[in-house]
N, CA, C and O atoms as CSV, one atom per row, in Angstrom:
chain,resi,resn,atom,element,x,y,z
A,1,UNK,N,N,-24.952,-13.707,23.992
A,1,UNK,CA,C,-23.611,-13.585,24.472
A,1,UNK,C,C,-23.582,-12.507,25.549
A,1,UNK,O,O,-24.207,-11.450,25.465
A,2,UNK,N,N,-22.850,-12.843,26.510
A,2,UNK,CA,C,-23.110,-11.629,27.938
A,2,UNK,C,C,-21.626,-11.040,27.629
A,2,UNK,O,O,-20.582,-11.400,27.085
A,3,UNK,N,N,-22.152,-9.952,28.287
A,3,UNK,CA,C,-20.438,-8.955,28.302
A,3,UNK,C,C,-18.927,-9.619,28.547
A,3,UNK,O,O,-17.882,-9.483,27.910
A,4,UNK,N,N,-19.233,-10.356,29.677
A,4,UNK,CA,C,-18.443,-11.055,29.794
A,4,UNK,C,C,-17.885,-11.917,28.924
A,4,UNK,O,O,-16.688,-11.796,28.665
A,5,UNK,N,N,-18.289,-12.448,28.611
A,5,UNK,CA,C,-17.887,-13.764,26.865
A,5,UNK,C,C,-17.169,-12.393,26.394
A,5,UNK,O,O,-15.963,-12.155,26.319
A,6,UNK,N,N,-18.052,-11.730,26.158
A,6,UNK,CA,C,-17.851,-10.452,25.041
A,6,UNK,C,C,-16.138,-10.070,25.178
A,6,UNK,O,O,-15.291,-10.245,24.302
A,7,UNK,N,N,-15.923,-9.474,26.615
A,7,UNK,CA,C,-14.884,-9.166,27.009
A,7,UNK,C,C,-13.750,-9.911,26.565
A,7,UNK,O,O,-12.899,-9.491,25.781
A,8,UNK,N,N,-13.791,-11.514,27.333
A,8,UNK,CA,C,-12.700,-12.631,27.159
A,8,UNK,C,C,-12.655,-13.020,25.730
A,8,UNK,O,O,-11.754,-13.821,25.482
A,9,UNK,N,N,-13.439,-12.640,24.656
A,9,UNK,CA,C,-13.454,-13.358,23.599
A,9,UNK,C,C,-12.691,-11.967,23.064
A,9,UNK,O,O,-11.688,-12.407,22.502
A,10,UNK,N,N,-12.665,-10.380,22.950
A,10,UNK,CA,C,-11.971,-9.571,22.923
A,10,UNK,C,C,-10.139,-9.310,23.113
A,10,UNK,O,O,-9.196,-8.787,22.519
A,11,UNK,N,N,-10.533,-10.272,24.688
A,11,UNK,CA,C,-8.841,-9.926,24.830
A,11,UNK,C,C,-8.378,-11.553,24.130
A,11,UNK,O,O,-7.208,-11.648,23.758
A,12,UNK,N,N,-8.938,-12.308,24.030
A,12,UNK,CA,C,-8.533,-13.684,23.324
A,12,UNK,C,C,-8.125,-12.861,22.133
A,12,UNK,O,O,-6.987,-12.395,22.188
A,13,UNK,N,N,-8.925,-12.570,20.954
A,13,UNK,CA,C,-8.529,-11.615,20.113
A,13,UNK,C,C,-7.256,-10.833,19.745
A,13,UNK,O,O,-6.530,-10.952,18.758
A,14,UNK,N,N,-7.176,-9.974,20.834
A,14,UNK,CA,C,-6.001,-8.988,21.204
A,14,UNK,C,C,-4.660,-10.132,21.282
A,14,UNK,O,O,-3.762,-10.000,20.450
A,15,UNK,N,N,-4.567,-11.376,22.431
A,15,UNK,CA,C,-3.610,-11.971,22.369
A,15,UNK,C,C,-2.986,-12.361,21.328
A,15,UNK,O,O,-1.841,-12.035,21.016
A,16,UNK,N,N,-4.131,-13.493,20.402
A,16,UNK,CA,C,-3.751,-14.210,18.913
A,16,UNK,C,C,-3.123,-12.934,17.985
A,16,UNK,O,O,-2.276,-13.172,17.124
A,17,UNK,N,N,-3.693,-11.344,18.279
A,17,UNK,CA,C,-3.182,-9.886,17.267
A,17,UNK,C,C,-1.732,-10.539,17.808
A,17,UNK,O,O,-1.118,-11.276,17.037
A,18,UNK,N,N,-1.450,-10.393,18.504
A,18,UNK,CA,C,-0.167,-10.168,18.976
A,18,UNK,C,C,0.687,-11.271,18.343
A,18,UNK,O,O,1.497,-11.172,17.421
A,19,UNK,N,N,0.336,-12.291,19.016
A,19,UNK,CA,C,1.168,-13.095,18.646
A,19,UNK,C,C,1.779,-13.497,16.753
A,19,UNK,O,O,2.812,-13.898,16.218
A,20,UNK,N,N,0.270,-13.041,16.289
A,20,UNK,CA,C,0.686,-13.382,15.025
A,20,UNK,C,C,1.899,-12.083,14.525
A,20,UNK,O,O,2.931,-12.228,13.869
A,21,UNK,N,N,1.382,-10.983,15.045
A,21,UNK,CA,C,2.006,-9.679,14.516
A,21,UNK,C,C,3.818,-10.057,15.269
A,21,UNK,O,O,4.662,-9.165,15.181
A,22,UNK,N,N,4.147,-11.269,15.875
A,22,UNK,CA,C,5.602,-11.298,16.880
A,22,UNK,C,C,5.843,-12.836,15.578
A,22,UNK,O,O,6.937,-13.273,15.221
A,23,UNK,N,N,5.122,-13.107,15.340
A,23,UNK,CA,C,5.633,-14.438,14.108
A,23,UNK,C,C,5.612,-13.762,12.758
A,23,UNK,O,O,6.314,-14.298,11.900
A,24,UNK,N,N,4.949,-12.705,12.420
A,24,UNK,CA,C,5.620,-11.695,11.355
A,24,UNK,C,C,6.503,-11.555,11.144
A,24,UNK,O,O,7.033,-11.772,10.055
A,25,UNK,N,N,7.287,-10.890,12.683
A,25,UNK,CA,C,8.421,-9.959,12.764
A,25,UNK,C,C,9.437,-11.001,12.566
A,25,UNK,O,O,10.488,-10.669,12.018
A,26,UNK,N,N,9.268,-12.198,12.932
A,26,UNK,CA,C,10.328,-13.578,13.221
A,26,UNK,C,C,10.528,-13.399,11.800
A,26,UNK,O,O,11.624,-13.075,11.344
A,27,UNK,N,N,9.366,-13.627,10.988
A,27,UNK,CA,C,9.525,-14.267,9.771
A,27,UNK,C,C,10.369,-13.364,8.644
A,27,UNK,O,O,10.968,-14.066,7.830
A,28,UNK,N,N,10.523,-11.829,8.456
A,28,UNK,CA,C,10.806,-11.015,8.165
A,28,UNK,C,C,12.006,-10.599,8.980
A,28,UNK,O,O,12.555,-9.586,8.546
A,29,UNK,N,N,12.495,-11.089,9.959
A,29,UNK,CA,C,14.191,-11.252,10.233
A,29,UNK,C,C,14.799,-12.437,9.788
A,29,UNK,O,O,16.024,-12.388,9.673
A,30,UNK,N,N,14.329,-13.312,9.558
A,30,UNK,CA,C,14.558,-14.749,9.060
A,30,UNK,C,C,14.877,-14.551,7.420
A,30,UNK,O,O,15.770,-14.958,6.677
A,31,UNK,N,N,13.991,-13.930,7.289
A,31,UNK,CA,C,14.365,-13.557,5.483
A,31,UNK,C,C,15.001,-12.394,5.012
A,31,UNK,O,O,15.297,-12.268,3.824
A,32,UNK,N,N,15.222,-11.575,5.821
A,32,UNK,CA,C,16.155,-10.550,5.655
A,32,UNK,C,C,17.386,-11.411,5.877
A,32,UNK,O,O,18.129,-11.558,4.906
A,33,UNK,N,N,17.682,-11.963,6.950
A,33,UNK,CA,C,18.728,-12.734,7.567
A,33,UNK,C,C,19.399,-14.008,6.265
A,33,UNK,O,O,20.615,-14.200,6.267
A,34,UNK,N,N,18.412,-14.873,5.124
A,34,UNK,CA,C,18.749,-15.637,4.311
A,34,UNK,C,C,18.677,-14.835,2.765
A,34,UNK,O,O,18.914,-15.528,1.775
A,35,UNK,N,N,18.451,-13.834,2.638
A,35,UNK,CA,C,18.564,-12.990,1.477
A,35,UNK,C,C,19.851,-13.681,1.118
A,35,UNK,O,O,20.799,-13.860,1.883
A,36,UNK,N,N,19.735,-14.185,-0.617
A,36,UNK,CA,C,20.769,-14.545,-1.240
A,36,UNK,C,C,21.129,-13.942,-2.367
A,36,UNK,O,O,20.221,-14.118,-3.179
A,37,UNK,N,N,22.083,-13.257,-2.875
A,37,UNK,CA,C,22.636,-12.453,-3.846
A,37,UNK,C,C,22.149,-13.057,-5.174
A,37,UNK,O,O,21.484,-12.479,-6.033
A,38,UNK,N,N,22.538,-14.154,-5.188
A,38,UNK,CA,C,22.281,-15.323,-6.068
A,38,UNK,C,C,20.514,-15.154,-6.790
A,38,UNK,O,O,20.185,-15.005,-7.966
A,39,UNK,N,N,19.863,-15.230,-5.845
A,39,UNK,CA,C,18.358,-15.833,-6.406
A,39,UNK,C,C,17.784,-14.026,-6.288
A,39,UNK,O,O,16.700,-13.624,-6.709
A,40,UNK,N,N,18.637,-13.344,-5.744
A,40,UNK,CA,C,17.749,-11.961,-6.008
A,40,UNK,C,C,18.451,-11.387,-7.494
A,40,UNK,O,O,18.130,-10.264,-7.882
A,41,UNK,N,N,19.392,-12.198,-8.271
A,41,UNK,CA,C,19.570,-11.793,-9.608
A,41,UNK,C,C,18.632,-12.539,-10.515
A,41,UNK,O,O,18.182,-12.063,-11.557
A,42,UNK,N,N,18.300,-14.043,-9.937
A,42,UNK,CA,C,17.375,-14.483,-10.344
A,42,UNK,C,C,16.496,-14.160,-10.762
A,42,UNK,O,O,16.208,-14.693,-11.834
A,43,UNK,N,N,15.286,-12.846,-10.065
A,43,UNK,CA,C,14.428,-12.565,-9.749
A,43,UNK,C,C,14.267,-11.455,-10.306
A,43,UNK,O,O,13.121,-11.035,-10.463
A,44,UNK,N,N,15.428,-10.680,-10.757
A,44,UNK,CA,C,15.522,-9.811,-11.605
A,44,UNK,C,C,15.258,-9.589,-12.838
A,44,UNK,O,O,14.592,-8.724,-13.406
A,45,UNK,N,N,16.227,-11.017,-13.401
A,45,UNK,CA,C,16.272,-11.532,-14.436
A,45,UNK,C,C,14.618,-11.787,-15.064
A,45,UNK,O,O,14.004,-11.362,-16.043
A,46,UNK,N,N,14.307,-12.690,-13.953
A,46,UNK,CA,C,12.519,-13.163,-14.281
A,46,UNK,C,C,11.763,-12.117,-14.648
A,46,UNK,O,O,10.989,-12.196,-15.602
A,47,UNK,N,N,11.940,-10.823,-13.787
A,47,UNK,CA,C,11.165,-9.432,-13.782
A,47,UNK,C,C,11.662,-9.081,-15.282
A,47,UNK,O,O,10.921,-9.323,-16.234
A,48,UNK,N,N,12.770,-8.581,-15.438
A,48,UNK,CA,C,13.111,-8.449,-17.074
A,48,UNK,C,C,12.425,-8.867,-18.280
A,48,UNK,O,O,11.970,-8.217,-19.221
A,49,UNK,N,N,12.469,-10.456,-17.955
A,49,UNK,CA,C,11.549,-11.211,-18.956
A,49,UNK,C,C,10.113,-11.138,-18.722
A,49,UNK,O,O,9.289,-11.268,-19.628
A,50,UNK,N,N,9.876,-10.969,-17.734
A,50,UNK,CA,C,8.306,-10.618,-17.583
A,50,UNK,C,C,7.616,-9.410,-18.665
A,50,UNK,O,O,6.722,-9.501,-19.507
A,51,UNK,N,N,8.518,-8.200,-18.193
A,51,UNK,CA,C,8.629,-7.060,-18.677
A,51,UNK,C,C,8.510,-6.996,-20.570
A,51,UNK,O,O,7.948,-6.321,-21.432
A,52,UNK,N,N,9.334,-8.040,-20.479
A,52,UNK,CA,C,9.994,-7.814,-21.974
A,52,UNK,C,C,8.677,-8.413,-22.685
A,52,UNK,O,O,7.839,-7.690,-23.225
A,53,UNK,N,N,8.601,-9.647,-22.630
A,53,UNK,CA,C,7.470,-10.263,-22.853
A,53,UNK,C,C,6.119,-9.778,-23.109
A,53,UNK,O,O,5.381,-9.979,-24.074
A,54,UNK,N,N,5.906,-8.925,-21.773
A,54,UNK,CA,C,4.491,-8.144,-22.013
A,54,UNK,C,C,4.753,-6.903,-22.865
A,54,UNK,O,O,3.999,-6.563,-23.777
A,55,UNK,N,N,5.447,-6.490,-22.648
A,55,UNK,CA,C,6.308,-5.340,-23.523
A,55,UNK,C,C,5.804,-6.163,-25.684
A,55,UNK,O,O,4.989,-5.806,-26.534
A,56,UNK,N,N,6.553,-6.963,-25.642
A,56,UNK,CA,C,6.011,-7.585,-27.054
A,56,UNK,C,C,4.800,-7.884,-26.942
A,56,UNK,O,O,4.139,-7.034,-27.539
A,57,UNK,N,N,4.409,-8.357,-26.661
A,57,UNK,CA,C,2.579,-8.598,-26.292
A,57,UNK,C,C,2.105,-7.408,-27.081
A,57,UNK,O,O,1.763,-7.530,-28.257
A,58,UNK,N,N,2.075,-5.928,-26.262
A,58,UNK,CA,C,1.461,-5.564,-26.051
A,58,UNK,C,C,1.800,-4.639,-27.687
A,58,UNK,O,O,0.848,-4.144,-28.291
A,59,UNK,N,N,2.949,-4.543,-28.123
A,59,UNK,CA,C,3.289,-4.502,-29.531
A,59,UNK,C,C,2.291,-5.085,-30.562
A,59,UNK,O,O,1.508,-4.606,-31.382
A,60,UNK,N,N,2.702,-6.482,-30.118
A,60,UNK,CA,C,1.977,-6.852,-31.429
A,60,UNK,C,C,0.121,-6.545,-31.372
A,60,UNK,O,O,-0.756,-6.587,-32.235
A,61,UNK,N,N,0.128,-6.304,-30.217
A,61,UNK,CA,C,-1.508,-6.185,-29.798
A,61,UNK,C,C,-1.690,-4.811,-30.433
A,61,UNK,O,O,-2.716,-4.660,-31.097
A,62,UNK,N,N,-1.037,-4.020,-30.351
A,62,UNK,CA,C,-0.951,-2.892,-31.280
A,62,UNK,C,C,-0.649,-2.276,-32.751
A,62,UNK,O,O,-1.104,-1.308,-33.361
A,63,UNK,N,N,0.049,-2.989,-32.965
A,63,UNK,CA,C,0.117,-3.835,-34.148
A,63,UNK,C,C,-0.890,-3.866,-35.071
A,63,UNK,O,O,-1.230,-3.082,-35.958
A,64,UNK,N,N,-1.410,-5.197,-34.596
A,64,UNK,CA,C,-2.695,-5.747,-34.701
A,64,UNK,C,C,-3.967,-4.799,-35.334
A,64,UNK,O,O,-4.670,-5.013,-36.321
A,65,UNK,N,N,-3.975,-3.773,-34.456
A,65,UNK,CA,C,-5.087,-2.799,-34.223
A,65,UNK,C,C,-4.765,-2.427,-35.412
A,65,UNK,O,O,-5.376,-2.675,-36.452
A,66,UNK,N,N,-3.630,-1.720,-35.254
A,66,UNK,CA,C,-3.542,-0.768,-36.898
A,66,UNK,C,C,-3.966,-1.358,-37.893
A,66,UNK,O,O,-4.652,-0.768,-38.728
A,67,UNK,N,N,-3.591,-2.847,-38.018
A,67,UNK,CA,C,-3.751,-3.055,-39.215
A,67,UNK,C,C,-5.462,-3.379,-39.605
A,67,UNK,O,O,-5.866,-3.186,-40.751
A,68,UNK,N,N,-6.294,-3.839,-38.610
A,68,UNK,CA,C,-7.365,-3.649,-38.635
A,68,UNK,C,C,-7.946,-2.612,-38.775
A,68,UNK,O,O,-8.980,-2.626,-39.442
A,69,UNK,N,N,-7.467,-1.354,-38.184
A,69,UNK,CA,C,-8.421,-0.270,-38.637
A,69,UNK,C,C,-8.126,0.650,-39.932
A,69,UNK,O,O,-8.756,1.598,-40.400
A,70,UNK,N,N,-6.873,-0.018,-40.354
A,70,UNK,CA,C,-6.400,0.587,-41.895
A,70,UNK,C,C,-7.386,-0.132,-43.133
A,70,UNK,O,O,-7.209,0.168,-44.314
């Protein structure tokens, strides 16, 4: 590969940085912009139960232990 390639294949590089880093920014005003009250209680909710869930899990996993090492 000669410098040259080297070079153009560099700023080829640099362009595609860009562009993807300008379809980021689109994409992240686009979803700031459709944020819905609605599905971010949703999501809450899910996190809760996630929480809760592993939360018992991790109870009875403890639990568990004791009674094995008693």
């Amino acid at each position: 590969m000669t410098a040259m390639e080297r070079c153009e294949l560099q700023d080829l590089l640099v362009r595609i940085d860009e562009r993807v880093k300008t379809i980021q920014e689109d994409i992240r005003e686009i979803n700031l912009a459709r944020r819905c009250v609605s599905h971010h209680v949703k999501i809450k909710t899910l996190e809760r139960m996630v929480w809760g869930c592993l939360a018992g899990v991790a109870g009875l996993g403890g639990r568990m232990l004791l009674d094995v090492f008693r």
